[in-house]
Every structure is written in C-alpha cells, then in structure tokens.
NUNU-257349 format. One line per 4 residues: their letters; for each residue x, y, z of N, C-alpha, C. Coordinates in pm, 1 decimal, decimal comma. Example, Ala and Ser with C-alpha at 12.3 -4.5 7.8 and 13.67 -1.06 7.14 Angstrom:
as> 1319,0/-569,0/780,0/1230,0/-450,0/780,0/1320,0/-330,0/780,0 | 1285,0/-225,0/708,0/1367,0/-106,0/714,0/1290,0/3,0/787,0 $
REM end
This chain:
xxxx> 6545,0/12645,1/8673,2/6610,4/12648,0/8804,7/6760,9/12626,6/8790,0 | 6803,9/12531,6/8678,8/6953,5/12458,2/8668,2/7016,4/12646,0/8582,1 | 6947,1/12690,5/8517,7/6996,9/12817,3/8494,5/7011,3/12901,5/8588,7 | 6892,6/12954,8/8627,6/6918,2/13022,4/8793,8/7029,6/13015,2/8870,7 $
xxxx> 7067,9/12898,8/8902,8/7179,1/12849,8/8960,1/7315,5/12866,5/8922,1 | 7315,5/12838,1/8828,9/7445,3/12871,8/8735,9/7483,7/12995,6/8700,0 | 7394,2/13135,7/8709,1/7435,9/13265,2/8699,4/7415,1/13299,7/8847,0 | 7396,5/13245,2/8950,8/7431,1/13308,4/9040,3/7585,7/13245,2/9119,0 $
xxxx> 7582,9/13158,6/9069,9/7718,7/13071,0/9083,1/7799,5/13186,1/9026,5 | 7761,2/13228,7/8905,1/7877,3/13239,8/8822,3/7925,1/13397,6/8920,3 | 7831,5/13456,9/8965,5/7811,9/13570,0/9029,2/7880,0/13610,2/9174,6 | 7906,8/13474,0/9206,6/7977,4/13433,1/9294,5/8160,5/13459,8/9252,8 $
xxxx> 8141,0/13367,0/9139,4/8277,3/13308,1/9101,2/8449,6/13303,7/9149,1 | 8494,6/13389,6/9136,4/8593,3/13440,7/9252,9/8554,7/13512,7/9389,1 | 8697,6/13479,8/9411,9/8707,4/13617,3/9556,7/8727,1/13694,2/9533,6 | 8771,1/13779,6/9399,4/8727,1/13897,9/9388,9/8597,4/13948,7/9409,0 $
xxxx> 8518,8/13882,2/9299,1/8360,3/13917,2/9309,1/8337,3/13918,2/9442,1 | 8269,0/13809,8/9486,3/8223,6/13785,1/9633,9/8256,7/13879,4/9748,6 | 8437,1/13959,2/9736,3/8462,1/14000,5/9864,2/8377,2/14180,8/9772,3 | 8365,3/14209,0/9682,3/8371,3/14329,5/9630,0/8176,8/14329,2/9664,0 $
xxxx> 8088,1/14180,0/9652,8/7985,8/14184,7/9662,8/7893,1/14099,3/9774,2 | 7911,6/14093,7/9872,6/7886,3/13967,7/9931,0/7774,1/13935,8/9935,6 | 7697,9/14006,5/9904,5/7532,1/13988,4/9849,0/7524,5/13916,9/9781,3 | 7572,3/13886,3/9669,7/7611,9/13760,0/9551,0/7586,5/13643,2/9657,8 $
xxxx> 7683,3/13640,4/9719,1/7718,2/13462,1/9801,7/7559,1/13468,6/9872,6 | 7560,6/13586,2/9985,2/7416,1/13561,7/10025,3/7315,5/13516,5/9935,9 | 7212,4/13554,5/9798,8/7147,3/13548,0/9738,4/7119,9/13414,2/9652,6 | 7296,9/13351,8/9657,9/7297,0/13219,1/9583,3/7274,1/13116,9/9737,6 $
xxxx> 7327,4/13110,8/9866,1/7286,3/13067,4/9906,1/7120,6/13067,4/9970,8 | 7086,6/13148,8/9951,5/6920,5/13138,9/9985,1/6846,9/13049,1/9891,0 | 6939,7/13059,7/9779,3/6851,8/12989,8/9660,1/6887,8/12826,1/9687,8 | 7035,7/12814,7/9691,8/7046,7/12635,1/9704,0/6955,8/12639,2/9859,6 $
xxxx> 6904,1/12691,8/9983,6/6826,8/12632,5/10060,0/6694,4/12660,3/10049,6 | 6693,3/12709,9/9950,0/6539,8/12691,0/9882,6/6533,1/12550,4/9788,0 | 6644,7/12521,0/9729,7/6612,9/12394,8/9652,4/6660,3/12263,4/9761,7 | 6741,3/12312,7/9850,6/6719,4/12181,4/9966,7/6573,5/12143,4/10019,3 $
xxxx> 6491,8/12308,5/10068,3/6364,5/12252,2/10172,4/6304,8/12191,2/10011,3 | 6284,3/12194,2/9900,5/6194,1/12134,6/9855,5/6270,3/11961,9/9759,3 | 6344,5/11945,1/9766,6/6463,3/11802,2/9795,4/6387,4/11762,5/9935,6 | 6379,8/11814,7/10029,0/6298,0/11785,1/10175,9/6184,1/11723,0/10179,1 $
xxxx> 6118,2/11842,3/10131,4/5926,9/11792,0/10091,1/5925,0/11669,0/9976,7 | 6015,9/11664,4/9924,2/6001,7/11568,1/9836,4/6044,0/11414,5/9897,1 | 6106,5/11420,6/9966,7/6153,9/11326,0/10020,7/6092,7/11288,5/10152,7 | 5997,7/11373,2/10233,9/5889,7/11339,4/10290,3/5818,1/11287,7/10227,9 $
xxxx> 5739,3/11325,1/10091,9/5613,2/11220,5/10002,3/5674,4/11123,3/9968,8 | 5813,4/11131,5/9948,3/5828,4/10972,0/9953,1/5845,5/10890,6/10064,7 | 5873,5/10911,3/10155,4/5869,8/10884,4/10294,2/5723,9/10803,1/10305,6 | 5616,8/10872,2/10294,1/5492,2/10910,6/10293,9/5414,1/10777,7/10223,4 $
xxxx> 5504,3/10777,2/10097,0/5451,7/10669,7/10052,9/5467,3/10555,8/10012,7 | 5538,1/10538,9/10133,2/5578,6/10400,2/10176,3/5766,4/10346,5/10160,2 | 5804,5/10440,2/10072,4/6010,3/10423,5/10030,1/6030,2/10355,2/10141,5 | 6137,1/10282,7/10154,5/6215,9/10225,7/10251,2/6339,1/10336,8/10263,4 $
xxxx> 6386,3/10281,4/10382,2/6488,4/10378,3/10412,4/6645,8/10361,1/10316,5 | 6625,8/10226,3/10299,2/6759,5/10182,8/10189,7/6693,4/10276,4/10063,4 | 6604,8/10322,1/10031,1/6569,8/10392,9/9903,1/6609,6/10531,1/9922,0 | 6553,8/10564,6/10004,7/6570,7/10741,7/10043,9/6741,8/10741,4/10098,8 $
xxxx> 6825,9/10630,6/10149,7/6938,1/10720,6/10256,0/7017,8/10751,2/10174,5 | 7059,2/10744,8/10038,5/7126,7/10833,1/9940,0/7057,4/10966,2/9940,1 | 6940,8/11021,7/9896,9/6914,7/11144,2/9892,9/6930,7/11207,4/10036,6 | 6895,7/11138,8/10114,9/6918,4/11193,3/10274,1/7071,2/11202,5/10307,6 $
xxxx> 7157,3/11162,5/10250,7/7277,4/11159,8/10230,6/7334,0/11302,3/10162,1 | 7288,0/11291,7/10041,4/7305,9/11429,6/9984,4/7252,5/11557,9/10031,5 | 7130,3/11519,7/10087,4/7073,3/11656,3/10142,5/7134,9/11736,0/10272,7 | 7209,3/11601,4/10359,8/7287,8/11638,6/10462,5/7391,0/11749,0/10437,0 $
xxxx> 7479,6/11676,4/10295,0/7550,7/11746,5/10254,2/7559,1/11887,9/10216,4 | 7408,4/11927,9/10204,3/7404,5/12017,0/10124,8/7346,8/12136,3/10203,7 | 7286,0/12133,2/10318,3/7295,8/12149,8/10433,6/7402,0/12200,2/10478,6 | 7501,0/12098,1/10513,8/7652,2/12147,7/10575,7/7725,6/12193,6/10486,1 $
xxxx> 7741,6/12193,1/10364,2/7813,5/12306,4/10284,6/7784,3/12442,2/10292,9 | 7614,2/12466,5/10269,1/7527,0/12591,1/10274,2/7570,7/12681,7/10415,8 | 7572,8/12583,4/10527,5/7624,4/12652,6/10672,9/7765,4/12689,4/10664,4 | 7838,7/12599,5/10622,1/7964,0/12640,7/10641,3/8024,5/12763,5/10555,4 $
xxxx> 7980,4/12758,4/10439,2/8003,7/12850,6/10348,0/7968,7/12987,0/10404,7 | 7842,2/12959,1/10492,3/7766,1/13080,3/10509,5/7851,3/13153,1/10655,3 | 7924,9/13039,9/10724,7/7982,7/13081,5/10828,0/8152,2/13103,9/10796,8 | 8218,9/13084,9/10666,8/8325,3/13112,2/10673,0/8308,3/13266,3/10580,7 $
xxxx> 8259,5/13263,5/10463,0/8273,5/13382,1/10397,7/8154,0/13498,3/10426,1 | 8065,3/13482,3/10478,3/7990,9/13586,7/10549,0/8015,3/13635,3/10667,4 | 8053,0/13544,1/10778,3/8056,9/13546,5/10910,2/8181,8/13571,4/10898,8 | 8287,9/13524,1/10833,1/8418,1/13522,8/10872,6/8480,9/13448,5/10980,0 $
xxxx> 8410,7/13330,2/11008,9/8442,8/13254,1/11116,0/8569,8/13123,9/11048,9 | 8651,8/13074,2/11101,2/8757,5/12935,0/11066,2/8679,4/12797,7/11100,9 | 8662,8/12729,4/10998,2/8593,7/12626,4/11008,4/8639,3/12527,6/11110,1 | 8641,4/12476,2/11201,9/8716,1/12327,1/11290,8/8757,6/12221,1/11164,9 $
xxxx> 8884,8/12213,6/11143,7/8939,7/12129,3/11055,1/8819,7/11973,1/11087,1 | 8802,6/11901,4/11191,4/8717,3/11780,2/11214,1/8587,4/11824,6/11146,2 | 8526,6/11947,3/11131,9/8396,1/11953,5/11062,3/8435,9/11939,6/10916,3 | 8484,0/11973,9/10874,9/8528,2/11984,0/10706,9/8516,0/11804,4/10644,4 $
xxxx> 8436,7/11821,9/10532,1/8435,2/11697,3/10463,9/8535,8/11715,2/10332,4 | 8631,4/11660,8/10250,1/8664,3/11698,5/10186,9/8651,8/11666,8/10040,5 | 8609,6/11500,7/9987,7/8522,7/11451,6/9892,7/8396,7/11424,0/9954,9 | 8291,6/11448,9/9871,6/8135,0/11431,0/9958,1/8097,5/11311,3/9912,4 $
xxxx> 8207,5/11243,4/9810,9/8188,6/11058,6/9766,0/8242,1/10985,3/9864,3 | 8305,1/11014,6/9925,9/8422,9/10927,0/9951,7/8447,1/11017,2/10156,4 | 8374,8/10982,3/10213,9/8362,0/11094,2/10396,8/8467,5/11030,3/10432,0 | 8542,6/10904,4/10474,9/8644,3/10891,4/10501,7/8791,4/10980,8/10483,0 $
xxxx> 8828,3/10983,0/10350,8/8898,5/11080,6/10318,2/8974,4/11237,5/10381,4 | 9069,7/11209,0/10428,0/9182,4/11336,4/10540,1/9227,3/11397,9/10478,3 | 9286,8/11504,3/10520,1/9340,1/11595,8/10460,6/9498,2/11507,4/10535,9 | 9613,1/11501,0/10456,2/9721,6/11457,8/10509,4/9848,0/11553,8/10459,2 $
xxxx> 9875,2/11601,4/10611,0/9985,7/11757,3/10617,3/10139,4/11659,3/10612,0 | 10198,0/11646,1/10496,9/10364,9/11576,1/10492,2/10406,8/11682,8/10466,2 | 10430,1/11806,5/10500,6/10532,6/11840,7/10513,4/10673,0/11856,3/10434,0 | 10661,2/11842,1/10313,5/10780,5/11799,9/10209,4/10728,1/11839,8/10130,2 $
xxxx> 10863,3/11927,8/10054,9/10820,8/11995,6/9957,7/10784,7/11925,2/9783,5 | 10684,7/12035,9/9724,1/10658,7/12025,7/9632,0/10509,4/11919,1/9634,7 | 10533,2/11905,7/9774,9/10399,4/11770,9/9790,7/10347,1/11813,5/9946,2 | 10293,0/11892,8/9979,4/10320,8/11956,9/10126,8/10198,0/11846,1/10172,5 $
xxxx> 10052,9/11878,2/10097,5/9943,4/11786,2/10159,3/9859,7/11696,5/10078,3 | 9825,7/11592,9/10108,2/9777,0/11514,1/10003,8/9619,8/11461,3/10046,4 | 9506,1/11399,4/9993,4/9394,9/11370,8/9990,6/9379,2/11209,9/10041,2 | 9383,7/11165,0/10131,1/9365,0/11018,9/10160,9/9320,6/10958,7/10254,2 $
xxxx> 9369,6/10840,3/10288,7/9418,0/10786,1/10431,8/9521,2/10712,6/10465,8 | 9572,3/10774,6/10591,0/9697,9/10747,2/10632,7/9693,0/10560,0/10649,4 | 9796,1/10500,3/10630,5/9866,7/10350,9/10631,6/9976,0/10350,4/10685,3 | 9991,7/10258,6/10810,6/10105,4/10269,9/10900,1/10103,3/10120,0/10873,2 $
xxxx> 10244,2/10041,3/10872,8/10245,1/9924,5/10861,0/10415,0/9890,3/10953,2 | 10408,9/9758,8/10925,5/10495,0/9709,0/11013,8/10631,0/9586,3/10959,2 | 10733,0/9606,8/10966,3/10824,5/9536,1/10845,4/10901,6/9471,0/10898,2 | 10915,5/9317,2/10887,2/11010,2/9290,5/10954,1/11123,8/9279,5/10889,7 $
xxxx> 11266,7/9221,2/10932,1/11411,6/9184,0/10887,8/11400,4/9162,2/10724,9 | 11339,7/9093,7/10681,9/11311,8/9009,7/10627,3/11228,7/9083,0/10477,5 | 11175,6/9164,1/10506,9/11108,6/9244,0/10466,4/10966,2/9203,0/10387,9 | 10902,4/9101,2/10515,5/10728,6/9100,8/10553,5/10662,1/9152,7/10597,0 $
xxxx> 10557,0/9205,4/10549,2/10468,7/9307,7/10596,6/10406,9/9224,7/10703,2 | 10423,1/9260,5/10852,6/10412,1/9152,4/10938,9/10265,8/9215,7/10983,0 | 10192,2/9324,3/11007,2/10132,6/9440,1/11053,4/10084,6/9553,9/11014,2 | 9939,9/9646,0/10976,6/9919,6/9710,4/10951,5/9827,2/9830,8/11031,2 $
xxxx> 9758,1/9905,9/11007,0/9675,5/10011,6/11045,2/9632,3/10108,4/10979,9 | 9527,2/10101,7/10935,7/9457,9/10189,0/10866,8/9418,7/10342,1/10923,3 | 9448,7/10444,5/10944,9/9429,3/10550,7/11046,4/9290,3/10642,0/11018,8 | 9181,3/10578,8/11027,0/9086,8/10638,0/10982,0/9078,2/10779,7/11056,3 $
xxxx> 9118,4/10765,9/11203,5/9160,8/10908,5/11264,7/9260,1/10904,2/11349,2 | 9306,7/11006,9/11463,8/9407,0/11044,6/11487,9/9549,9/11028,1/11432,3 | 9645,5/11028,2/11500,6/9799,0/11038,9/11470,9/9864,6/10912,1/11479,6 | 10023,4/10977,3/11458,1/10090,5/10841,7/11455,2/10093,3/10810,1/11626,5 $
xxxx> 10124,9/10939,3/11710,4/10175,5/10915,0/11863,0/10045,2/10825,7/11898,1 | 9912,2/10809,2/11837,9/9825,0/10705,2/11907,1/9846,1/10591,7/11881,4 | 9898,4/10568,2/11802,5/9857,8/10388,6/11748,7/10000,8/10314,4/11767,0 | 10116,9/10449,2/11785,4/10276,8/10337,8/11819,3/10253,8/10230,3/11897,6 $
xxxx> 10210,8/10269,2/12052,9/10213,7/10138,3/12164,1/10126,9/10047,2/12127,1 | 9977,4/10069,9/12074,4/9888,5/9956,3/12039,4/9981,2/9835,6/11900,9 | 10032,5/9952,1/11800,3/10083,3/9841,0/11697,7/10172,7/9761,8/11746,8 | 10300,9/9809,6/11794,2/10378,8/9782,3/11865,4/10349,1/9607,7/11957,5 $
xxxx> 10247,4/9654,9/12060,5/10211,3/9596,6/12143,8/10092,7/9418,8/12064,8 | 10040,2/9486,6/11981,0/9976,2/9403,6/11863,7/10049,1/9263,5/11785,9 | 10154,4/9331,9/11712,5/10275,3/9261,4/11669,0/10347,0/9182,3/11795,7 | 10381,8/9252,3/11900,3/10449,6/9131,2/12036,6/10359,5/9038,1/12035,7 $
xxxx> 10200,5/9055,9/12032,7/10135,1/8904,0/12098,4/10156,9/8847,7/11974,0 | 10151,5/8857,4/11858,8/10107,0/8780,4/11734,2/10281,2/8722,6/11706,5 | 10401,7/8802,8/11747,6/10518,1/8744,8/11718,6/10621,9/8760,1/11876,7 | 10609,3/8724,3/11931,6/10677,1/8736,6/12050,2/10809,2/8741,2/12056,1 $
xxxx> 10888,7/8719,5/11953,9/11064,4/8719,9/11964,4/11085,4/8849,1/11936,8 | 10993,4/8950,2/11907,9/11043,6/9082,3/11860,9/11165,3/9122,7/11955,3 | 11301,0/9189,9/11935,9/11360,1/9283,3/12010,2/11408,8/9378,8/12017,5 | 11423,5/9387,1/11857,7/11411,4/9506,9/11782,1/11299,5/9627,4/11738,5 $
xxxx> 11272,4/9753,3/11762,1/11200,3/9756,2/11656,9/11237,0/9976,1/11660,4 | 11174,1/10030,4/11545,1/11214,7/10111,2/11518,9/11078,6/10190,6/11467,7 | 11098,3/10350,1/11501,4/10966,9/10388,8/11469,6/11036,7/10535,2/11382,0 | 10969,1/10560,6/11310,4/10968,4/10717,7/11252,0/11010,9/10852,0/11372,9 $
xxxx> 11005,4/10957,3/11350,1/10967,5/11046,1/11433,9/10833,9/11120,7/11447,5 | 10765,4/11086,1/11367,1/10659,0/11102,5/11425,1/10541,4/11054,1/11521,3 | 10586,0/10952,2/11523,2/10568,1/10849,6/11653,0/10587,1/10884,3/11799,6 | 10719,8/10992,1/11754,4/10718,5/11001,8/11926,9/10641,7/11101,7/12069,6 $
xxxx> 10627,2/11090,3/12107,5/10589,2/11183,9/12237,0/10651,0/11120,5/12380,9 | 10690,3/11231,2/12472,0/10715,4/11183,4/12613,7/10648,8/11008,4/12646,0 | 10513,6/11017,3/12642,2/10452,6/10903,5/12683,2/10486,5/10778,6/12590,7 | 10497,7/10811,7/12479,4/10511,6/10664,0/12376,4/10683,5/10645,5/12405,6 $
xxxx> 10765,8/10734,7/12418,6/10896,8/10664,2/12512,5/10953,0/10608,3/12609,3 | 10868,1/10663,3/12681,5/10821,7/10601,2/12833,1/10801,1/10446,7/12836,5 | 10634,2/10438,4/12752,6/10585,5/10310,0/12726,9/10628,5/10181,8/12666,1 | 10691,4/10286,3/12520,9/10755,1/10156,2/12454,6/10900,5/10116,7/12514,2 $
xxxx> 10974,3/10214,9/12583,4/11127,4/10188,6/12636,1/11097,6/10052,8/12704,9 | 11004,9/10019,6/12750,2/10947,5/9882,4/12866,8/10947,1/9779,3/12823,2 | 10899,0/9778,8/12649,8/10901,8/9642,4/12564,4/10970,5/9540,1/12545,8 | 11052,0/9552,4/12415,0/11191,4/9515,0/12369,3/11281,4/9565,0/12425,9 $
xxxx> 11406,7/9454,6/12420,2/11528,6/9516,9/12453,6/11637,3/9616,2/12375,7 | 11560,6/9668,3/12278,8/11646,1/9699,5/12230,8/11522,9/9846,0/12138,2 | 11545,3/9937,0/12149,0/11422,1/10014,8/12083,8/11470,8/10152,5/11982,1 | 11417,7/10174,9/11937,0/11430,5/10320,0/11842,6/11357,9/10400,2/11812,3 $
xxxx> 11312,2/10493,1/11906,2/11203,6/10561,8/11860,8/11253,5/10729,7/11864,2 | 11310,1/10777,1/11757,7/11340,9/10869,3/11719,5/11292,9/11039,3/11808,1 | 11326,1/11099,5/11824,5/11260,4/11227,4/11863,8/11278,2/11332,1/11791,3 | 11155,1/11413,2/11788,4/11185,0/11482,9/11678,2/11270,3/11622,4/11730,3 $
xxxx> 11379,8/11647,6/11594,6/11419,6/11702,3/11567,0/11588,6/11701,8/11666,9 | 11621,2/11580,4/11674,9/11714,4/11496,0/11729,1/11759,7/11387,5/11641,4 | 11885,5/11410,8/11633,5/11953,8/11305,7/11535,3/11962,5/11162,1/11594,9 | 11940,6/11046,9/11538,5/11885,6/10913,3/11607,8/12056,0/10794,7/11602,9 $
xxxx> 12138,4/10790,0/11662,2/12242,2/10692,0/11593,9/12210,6/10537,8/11649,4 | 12063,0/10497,7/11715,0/12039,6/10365,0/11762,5/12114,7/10313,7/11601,0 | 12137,0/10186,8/11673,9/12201,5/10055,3/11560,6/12041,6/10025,3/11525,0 | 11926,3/10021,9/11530,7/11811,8/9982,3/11500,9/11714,7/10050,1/11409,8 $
xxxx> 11758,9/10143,5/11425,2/11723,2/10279,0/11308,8/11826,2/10305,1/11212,6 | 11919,5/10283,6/11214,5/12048,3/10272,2/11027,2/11925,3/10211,5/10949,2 | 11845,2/10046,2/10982,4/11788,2/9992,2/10882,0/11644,3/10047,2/10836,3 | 11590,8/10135,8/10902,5/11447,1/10221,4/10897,7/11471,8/10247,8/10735,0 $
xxxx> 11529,5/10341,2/10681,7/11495,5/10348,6/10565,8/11440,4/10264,8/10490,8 | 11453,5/10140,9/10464,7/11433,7/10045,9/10375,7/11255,5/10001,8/10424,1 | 11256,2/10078,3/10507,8/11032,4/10070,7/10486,6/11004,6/10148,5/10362,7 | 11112,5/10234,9/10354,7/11085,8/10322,3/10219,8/11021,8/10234,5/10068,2 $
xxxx> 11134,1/10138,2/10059,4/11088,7/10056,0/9950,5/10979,6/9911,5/9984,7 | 10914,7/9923,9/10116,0/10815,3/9877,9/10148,9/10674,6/9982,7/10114,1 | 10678,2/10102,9/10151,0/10590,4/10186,7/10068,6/10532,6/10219,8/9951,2 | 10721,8/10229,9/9865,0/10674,9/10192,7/9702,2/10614,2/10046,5/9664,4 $
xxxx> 10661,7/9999,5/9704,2/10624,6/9857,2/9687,3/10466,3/9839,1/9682,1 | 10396,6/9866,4/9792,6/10276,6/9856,8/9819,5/10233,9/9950,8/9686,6 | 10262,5/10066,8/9672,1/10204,3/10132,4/9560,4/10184,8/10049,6/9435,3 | 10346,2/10002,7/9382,9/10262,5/9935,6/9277,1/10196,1/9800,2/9333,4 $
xxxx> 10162,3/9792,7/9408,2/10047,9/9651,6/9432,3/9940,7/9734,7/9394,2 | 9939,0/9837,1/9421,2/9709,8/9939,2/9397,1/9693,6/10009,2/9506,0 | 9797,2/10095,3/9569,5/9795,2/10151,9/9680,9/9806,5/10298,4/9632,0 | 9873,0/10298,0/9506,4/9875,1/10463,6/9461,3/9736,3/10512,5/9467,8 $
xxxx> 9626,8/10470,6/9384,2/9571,8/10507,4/9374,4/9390,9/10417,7/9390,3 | 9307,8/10422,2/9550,5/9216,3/10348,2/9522,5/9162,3/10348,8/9464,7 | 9126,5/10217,4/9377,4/8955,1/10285,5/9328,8/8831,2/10211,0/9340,2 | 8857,6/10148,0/9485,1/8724,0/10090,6/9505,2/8646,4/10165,4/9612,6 $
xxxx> 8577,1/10222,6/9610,0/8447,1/10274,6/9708,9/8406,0/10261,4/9822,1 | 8388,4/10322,4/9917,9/8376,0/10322,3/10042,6/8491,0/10296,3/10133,1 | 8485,3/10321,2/10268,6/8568,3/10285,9/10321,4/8568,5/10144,4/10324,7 | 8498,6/10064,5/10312,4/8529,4/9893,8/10348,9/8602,5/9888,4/10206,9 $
xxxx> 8538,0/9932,4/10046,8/8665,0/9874,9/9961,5/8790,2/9945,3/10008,4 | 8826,2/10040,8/10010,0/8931,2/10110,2/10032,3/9024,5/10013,3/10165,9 | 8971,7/9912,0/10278,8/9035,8/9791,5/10395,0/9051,4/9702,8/10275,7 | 8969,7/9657,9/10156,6/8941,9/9561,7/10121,7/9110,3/9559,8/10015,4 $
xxxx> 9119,0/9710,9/9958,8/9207,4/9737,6/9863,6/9349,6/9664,7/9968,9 | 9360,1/9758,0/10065,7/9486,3/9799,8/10133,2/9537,4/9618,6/10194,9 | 9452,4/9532,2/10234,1/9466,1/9413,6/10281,5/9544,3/9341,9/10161,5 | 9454,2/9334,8/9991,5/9499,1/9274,5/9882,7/9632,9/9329,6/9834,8 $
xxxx> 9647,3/9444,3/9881,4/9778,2/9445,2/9840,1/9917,2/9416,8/9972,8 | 9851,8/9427,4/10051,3/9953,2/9376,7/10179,0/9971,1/9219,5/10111,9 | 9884,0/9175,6/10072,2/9941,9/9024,1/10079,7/10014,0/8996,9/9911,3 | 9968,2/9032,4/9849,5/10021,8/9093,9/9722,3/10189,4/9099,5/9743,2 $
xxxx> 10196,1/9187,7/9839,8/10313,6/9259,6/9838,1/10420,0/9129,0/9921,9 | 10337,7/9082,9/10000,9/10455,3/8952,6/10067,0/10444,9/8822,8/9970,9 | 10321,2/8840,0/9913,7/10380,1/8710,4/9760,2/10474,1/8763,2/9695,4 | 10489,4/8866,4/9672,3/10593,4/8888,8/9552,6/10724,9/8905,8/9615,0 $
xxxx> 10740,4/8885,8/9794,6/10893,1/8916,5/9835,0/10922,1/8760,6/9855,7 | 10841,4/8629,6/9837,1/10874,8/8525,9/9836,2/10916,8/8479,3/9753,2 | 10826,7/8538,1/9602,6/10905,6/8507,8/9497,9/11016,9/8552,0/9507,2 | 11016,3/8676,6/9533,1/11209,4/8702,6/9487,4/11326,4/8618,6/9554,3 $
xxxx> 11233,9/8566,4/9677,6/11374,9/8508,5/9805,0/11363,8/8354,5/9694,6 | 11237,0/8291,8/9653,0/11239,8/8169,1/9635,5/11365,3/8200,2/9446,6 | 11357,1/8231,8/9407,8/11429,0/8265,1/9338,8/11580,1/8275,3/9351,1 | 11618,5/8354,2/9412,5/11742,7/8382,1/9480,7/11811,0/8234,7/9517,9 $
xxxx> 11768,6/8135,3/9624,9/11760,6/8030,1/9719,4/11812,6/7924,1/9573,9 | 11901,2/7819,9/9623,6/11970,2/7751,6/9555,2/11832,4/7591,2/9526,1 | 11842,8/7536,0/9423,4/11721,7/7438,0/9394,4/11677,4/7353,5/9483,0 | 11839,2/7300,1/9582,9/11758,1/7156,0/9696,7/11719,3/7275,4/9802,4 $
xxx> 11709,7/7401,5/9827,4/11718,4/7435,6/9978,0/11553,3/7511,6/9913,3 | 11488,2/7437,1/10056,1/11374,3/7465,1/10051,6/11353,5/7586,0/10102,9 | 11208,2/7658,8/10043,8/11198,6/7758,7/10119,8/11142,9/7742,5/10317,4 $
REM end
C-alpha cells in the first residue's frame, strides 16, 4: 500500500504533471480516501472494544486531517475553487499556527503567532497579547484599556500603524491625555511616537530570551514559552539598570 502511494504521489508530483493530467490527482486521491474509510473501520473496532477516547483522539485527530486535506485538495486543483484563508491549516502539528502577511521585503510572510506587547518608559514589558486570531485594530482599545486598570498614571501611549482604524481613534483619543496612534500612510510628528522605535529592541530582546524560535508544543507551551520569556526579558533590564545605579542608591 506504502508503495502504491508513493507512485501515485510521485504521479502527481508537479504542476506540470497534474495540470497536463488531472486524472493523476483524481486517482491518488481516491486512494488516500480509501485508506482513510479503513483508518475509520479501524478505529470503530477500537472504539468497539472498549479504547477510551484519550486513546483514539490522536488518530481521530489525524483522520480529521486527512479528510480536510483530501477535500480541499480536491476542491482547489480539480474544482478550481480558492480556499477561505480561515479554512486552511498550515502545520497539522502545531493548528494554532497563522500565516503572518509583514509586508517587508525579503521576509514578506512568516509561519507563527502574532505577539503584541506593551513597553513602558523604562523599558518593562508592562503587557502582553498573544493573537491567536484577528488583528491589531481589535485588541488596541482592550490592551490599551487593560494596562490603564493595572497602571493608572498612564498618559502617554503610542501605537504602530497598524493599530489604527476610524473607531480605535475615536476610542482611544478619550483615554490619555496625550495619545499616538499613527494612521496609515500619514506621517506621525506626535512627541509620543519619536520614542516608538525603541519597542524595536524590545522585540529583539524577547527573541533572544526563546521567542525566535518555539519549541515547546501546543498552544499552552507556546503561552507557557512567550510568558518565560516576558519575564526573562524584565530580569535582565534590571540587571542592566541595577548595574548602571551607583552602590548606596537602591534599586
């Protein structure tokens, strides 16, 4: 069967082949949903005889998968239909995982999840957000608004441009006295945004804490990663201040 598979794969192989044969793609997919329904039946007798569900929900896991690849495949290069970017899985280890469009060259899109965080004067990671979905324009007023209850002297504060929309200017103009929230494709001269750059080396920073690259599993390691190095990252800006700071003056 593991041969079978592999010459019709191979039969597949490009888009040359495939568009010159599309019978190929048809023929290999009939075959992987022939080896799903019986992954199926098999996983009914175990069902059957007695498995718990913590035993089977990995294979039921995979079989899902294999399932929604088989359809989609079958609906983009047969049908010719555009997949809904929200249906698309893009590691089948790791379902959390976005497709992330930056825009900048030489690096246009990258494989992850987005991290929005929050910096103060001082340069403490006072605030974070993990964006398991939507954008930045959702989560400005909540972070924003998050950080006021937990630090209330805020009066400053400064956002990217991608943050903005009509409504998040509206909303946040109400806050602080004093605000920066960029619009895109408008040059910004607030006195509160000159210091924005310097999240920059709050970003690297976090990287080398273990942010380049996760490698703990699931989405809870992946909170579990991003937290250890948030705090990581404000031990090591104490060291530098406690350092700096003359011997009687306490921190």
């Amino acid at each position: 069967m593991t041969e079978k598979a592999r010459k019709l794969f191979g039969a597949v192989g490009t888009a040359r082949r495939w568009k010159a044969r599309p019978d190929t793609v048809s023929s290999y997919l009939k075959f992987c949903g022939r080896i799903a329904d019986k992954a199926e039946a098999s996983l009914a007798e175990l069902e059957r005889a007695g498995a718990s569900e913590a035993e089977t929900a990995s294979i039921r896991r995979s079989l899902d998968h294999a399932r929604r690849q088989i359809d989609q495949v079958d609906r983009r290069l047969l049908k010719g239909e555009a997949i809904p970017h929200d249906e698309k899985v893009f590691p089948v280890f790791e379902e959390h995982t976005r497709w992330i469009s930056k825009g900048k060259a030489g690096r246009p899109v990258e494989l992850g999840v987005p991290l929005r965080i929050v910096e103060d004067r001082h340069r403490f990671i006072l605030e974070h957000r993990i964006m398991w979905k939507g954008g930045d324009v959702d989560i400005a007023a909540p972070l924003l608004e998050s950080c006021l209850k937990a630090y209330p002297d805020i009066a400053v504060y400064s956002f990217d441009r991608g943050f903005h929309s009509p409504g998040n200017q509206e909303r946040l103009g109400e806050l602080p006295e004093t605000a920066a929230l960029a619009k895109k494709g408008h040059p910004t001269v607030a006195k509160a945004h000159r210091r924005h750059p310097a999240v920059e080396s709050a970003i690297n920073n976090l990287e080398r804490r273990g942010l380049d690259r996760v490698r703990t599993r699931g989405a809870a390691g992946f909170e579990r990663t991003v937290g250890l190095s948030i705090l990581a990252a404000n031990l090591h800006r104490i060291g530098l201040i406690a350092q700096t700071r003359p011997a009687h003056c306490p921190l």
